[in-house]
C-alpha positions as CSV (number, residue, x, y, z in Angstrom):
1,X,23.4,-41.8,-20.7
2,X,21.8,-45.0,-18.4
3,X,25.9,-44.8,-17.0
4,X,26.3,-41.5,-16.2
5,X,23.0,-41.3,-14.5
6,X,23.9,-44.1,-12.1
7,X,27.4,-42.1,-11.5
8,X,25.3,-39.1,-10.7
9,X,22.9,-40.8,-8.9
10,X,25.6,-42.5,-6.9
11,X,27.2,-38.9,-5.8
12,X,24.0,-37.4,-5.0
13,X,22.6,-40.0,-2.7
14,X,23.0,-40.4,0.8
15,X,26.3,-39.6,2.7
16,X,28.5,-39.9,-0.5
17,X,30.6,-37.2,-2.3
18,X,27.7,-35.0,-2.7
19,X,27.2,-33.9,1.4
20,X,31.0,-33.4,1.4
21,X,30.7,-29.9,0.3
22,X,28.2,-29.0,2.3
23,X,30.4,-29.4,6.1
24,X,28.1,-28.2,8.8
25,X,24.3,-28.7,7.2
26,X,24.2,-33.0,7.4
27,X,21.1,-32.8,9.7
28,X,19.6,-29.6,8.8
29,X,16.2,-29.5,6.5
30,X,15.9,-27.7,3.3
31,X,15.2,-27.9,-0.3
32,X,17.3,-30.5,-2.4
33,X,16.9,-29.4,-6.3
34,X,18.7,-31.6,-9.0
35,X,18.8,-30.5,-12.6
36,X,19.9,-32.6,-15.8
37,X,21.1,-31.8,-19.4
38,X,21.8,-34.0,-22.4
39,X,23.1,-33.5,-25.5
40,X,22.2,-36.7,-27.6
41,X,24.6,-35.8,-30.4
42,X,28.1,-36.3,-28.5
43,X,26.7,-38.3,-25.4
44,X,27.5,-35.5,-23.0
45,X,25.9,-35.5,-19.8
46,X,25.7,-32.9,-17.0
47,X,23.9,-33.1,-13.7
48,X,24.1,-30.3,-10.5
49,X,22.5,-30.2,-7.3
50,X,21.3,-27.4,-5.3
51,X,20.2,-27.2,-1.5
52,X,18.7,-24.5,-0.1
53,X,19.0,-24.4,3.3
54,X,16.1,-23.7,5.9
55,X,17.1,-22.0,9.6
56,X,17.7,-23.9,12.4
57,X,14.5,-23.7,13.5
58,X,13.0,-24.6,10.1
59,X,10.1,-22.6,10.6
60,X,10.9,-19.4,8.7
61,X,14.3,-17.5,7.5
62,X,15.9,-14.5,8.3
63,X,18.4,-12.2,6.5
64,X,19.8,-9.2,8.5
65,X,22.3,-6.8,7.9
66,X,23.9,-4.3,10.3
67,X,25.7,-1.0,9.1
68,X,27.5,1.3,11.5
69,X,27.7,5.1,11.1
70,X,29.5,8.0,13.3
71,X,28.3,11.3,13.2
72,X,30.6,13.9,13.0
73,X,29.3,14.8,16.2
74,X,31.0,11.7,17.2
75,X,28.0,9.7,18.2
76,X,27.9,6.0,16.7
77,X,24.6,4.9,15.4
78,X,23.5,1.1,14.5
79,X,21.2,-0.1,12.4
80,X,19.7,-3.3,11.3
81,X,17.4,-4.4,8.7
82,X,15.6,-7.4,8.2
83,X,13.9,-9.7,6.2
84,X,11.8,-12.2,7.9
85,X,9.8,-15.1,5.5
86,X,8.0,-17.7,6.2
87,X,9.0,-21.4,5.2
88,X,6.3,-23.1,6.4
89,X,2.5,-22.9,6.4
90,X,1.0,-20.6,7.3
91,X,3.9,-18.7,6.2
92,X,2.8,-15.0,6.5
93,X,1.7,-16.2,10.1
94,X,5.0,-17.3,10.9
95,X,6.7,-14.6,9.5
96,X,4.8,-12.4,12.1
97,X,5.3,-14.5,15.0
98,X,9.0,-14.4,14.2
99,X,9.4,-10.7,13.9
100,X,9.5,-10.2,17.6
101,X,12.1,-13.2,18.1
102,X,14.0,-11.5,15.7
103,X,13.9,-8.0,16.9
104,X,14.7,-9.2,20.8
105,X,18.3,-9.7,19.2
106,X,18.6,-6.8,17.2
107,X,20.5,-4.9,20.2
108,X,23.1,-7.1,20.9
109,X,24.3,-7.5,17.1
110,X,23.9,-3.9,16.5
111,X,26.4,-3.5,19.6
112,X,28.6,-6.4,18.1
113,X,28.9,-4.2,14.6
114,X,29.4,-1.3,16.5
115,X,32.3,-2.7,19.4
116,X,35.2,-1.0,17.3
117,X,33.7,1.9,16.6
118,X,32.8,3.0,19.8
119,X,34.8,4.9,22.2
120,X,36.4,3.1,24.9
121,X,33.6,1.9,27.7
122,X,31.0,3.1,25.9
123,X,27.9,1.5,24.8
124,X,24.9,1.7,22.9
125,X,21.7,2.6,24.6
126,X,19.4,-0.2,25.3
127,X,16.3,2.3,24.0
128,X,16.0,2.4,20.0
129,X,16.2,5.4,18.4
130,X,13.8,4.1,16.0
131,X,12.5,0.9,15.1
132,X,9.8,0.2,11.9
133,X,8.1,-2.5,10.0
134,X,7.3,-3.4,6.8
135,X,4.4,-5.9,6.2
136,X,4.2,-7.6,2.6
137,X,1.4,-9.9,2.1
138,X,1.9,-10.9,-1.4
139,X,5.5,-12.2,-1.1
140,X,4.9,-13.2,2.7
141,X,7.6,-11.1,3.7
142,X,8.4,-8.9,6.9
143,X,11.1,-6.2,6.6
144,X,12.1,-4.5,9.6
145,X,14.9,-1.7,10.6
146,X,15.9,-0.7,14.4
147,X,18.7,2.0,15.2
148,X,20.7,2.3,18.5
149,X,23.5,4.8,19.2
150,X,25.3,6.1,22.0
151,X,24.1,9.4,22.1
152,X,25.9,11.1,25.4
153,X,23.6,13.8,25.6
154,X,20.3,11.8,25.2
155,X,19.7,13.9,21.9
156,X,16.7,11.3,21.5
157,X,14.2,13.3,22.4
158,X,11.5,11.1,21.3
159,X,10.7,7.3,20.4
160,X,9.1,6.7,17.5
161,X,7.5,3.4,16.2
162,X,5.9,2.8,13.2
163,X,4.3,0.1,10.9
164,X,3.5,-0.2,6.9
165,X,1.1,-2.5,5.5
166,X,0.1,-2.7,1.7
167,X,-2.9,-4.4,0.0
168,X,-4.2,-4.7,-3.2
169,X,-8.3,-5.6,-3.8
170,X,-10.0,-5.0,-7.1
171,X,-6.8,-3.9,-8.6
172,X,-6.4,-0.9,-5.9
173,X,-3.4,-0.4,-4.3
174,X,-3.6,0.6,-0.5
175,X,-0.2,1.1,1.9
176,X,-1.0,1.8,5.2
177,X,1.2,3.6,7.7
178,X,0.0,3.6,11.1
179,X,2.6,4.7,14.4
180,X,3.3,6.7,17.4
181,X,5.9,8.8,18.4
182,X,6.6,9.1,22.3
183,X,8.0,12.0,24.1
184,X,10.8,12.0,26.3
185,X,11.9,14.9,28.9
186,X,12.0,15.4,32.9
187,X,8.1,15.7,33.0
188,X,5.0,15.1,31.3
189,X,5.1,18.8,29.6
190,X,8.6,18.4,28.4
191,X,7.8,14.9,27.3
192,X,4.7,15.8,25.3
193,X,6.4,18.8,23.6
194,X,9.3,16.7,22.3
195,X,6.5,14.0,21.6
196,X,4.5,17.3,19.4
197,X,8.0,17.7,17.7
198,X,9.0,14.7,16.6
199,X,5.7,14.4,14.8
200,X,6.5,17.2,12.9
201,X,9.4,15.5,11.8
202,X,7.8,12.1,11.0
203,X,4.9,13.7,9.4
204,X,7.0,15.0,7.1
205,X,8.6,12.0,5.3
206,X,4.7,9.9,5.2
207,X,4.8,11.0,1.8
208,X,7.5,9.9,0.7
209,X,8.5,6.8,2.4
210,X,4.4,5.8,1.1
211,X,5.7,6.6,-2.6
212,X,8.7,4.7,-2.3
213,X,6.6,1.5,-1.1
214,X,3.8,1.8,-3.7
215,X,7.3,1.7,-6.3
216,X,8.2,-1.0,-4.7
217,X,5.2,-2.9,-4.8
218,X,2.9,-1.9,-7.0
219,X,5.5,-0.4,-9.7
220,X,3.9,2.8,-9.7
221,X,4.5,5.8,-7.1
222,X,1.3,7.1,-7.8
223,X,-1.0,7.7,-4.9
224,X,-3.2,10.0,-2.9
225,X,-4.6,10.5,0.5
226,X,-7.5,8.7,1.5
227,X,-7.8,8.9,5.0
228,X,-5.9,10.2,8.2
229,X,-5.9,10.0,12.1
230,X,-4.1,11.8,14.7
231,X,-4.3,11.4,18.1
232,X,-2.3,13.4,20.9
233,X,-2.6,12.6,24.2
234,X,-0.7,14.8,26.6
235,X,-1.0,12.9,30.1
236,X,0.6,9.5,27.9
237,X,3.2,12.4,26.2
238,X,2.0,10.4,23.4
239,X,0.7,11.3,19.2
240,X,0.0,8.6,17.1
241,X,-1.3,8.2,13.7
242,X,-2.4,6.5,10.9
243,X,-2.4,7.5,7.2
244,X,-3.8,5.7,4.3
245,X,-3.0,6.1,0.9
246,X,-4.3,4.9,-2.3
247,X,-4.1,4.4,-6.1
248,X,-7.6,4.9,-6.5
249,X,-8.3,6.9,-9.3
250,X,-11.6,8.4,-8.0
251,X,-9.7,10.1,-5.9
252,X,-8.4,13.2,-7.1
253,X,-6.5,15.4,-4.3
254,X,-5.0,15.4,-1.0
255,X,-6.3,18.5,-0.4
256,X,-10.0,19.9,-0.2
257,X,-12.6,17.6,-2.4
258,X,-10.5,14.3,-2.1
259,X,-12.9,11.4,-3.6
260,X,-15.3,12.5,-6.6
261,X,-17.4,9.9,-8.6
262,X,-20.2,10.4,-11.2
263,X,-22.8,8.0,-12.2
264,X,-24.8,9.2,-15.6
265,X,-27.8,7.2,-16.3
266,X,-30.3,8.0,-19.4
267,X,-33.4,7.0,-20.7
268,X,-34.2,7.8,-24.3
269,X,-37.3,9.5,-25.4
270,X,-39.7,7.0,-28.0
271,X,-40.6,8.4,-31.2
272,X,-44.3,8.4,-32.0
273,X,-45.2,7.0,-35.6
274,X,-48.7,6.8,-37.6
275,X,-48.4,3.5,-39.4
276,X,-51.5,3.7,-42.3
277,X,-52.4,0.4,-44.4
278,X,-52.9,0.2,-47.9
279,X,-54.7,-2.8,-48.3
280,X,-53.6,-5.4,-50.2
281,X,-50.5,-3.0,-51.5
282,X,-48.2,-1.5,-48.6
283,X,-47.8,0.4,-45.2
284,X,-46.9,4.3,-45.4
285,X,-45.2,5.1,-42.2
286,X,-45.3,9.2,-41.1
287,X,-43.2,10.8,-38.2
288,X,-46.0,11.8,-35.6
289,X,-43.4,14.9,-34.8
290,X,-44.4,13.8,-31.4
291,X,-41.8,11.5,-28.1
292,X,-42.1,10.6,-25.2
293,X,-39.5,13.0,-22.8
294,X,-36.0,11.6,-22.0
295,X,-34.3,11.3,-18.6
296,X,-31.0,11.5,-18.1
297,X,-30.1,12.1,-14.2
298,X,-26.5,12.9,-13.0
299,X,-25.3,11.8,-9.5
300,X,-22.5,13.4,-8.1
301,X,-21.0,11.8,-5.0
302,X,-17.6,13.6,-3.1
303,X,-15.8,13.8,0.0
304,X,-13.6,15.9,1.2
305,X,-10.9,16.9,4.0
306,X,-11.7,19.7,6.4
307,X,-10.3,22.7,3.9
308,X,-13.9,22.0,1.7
309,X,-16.9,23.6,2.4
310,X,-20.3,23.4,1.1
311,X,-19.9,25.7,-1.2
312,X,-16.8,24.0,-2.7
313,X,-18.7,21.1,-2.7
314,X,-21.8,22.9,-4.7
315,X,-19.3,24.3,-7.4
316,X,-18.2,21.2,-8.2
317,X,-21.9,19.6,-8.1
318,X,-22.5,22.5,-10.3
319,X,-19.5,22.0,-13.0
320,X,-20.4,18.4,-13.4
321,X,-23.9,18.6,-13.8
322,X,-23.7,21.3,-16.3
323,X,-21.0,19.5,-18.3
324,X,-23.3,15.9,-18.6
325,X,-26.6,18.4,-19.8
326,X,-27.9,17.2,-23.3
327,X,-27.5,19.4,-26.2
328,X,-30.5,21.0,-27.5
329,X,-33.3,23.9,-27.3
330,X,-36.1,21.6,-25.4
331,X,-33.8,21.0,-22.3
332,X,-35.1,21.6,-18.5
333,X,-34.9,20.6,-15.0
334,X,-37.0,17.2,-14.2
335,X,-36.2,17.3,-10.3
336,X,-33.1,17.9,-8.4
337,X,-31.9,17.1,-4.8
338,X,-28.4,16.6,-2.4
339,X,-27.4,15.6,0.9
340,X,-24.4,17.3,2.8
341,X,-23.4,15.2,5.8
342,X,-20.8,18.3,8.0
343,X,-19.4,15.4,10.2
344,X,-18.1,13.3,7.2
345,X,-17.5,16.4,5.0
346,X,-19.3,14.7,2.2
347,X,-22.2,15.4,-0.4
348,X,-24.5,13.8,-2.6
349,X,-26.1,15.9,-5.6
350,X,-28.6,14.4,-8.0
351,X,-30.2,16.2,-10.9
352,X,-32.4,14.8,-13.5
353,X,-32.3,16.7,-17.0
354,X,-35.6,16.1,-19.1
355,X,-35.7,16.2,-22.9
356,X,-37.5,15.6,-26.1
357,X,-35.8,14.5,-29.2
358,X,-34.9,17.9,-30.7
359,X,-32.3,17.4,-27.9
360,X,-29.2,15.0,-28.2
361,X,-27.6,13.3,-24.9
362,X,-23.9,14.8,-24.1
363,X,-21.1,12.7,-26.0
364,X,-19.4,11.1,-23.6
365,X,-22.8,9.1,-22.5
């Protein structure tokens, strides 16, 4: 075993046998990784050596890959995607400075890819059709994906530009996309009306490009709306947006009455006892028939989107509080109360349900 050790170290050390294979890469950093097996029963021995190559710049690495399409309207679209990761710390910091280096080049391999497809003298448009990111904290990683084609007509009749972000705190699941989509046209009318349309068209697929990132991430493609913002501005023939969506389980739609959480509290009524002493013999204990009142107070806290109304809010306030009232014949109202905020669309009901203890609290307390 000492023998073949000294063989292997011999081959894996320096500018011997082991570099050979490896033409190209003699003064570029990476990770060197050896790994060693024995078999003590026939004296066998086997040793291999990895490298895993850094960039040149050392910094961070970058994997991209360019496909090439034509339309059967004979337009020839490029697109690349990348991954961008950070090597060294701070990695996630690096990754993001990176993505802009990265992207600079993204035309002129696109229009490499796309050379022999394209009609003779043609060339891609320098303007993206689209261009996106993808931010992933966890594995400090930054996907990308920019199109070009060579659209004769200027079909594009928009820009649009968009990022997604995803975080997890307190085991909830967030994925953030946030973008704009610009018009394009011979004025600013023109150029905001295409900029309106191609919203529509982006709106459309939040939903689902958010599901297929919370599948990729969190393993679930459960989600719902928590919160939304659209701007248009017509002098800029600008709308951007940002939509947020969750894996919160409080809440419960995308639609109307979006966030809904209850908080029961109680407080037990006391029994009343006579205790009465028999000297010298034992203590007889009789039920005074008599308690001190029990509390148990329901708080129901929502918010909702535009579509809910106060009196959609009330209902609810209503079903909840109804369905947490004890059981029993000595049951009533101790105090109730809400708040309704119109700007923020939310409301806060709290009711307090008094009882003595011919009444029982609800089962799920």
């Amino acid at each position: 075993i000492t023998a073949a050790q000294n063989v292997a170290r011999s081959l894996f050390t320096g500018s011997n046998l082991g570099l050979a294979f490896y033409p190209g890469y003699t003064n570029t950093q990476g990770k060197r990784y050896v790994s060693e097996s024995y078999d003590l029963i026939d004296g066998t021995c086997a040793f291999q050596e990895t490298f895993d190559f850094d960039n040149d710049l050392g910094a961070y690495s970058a994997v991209q890959t360019v496909s090439v399409e034509r339309g059967e309207d004979g337009v020839t679209r490029a697109t690349e995607q990348g991954v961008i990761r950070g090597i060294q710390n701070p990695n996630y910091q690096i990754a993001l400075t990176a993505l802009a280096t990265e992207m600079t080049g993204s035309y002129y391999r696109c229009s490499g890819a796309a050379e022999t497809y394209l009609p003779s003298g043609a060339i891609l448009v320098t303007s993206p059709v689209v261009q996106g990111r993808t931010v992933d904290i966890f594995n400090n990683n930054i996907g990308y994906t920019v199109s070009f084609d060579n659209s004769p007509l200027n079909l594009r009749t928009y820009f649009w530009d968009y990022t997604q972000q995803t975080s997890l705190e307190n085991g909830v699941g967030t994925v953030t996309e946030q973008g704009s989509v610009q018009g394009r046209g011979q004025n600013v009318t023109i150029a905001f009306q295409n900029a309106q349309a191609g919203f529509v068209v982006v709106k459309a697929g939040i939903a689902t490009r958010t599901s297929t990132l919370f599948t990729s991430t969190f393993g679930s493609a459960t989600n719902y709306l928590e919160s939304k913002q659209e701007a248009f501005a017509p002098i800029r023939s600008n709308v951007g947006y940002a939509y947020q969506y969750s894996n919160d389980p409080s809440l419960i739609a995308n639609v109307g009455i979006r966030r809904k959480n209850v908080t029961v509290t109680d407080d037990t009524p006391v029994y009343s006892y006579n205790h009465i002493d028999i000297f010298n013999y034992r203590q007889i204990i009789q039920d005074d028939k008599q308690s001190t009142l029990g509390a148990q107070t329901v708080i129901v806290d929502m918010e909702g989107d535009k579509t809910a109304s106060l009196t959609t809010f009330r209902s609810a306030a209503v079903t909840e509080i109804n369905s947490n009232k004890p059981v029993g014949l000595e049951v009533w109202v101790g105090d109730c109360s809400y708040s309704y905020n119109p700007n923020q669309n939310s409301m806060s009901t709290r009711l307090t349900w008094l009882f003595n203890k011919t009444a029982v609290k609800t089962a799920n307390l």
